[in-house]
N, C-alpha and C positions, 0 to 999 in steps of 0.2 A: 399525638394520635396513637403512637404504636403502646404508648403505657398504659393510655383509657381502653386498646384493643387485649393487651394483656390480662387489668383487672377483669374482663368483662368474659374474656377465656377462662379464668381461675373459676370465677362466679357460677360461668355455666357448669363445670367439672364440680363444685362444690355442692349444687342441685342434683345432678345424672343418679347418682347414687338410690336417694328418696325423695319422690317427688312431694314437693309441700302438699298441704291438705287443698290451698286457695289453690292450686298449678292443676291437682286433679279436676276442679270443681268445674272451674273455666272448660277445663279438655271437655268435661260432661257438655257443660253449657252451648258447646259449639258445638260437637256433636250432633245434640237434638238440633239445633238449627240448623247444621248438615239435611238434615233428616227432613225435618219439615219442608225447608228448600227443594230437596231432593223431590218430595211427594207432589208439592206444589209444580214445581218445573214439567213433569210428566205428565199432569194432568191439563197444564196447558199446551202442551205436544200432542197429546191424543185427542185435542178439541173440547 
């Protein structure tokens, strides 16, 4: 457990630096669905 916790530490530190191309896309990708959610959610609040 502690070894697969180790590689899995390195891996994230090996990322932090430049985030991949696919790592920003996804962040985009959830975002706007933040966002939609976000629009959607309040407009079933205010009726």
């Amino acid at each position: 457990i502690r070894n697969a916790f180790d590689n899995r530490s390195k891996a994230d530190y090996a990322l932090k630096p430049s985030l991949s191309e696919k790592d920003i896309k996804v962040s985009l990708r959830k975002a706007k669905e933040f966002i939609i959610f976000s629009k959607n959610y309040f407009k079933i609040e205010q009726g």
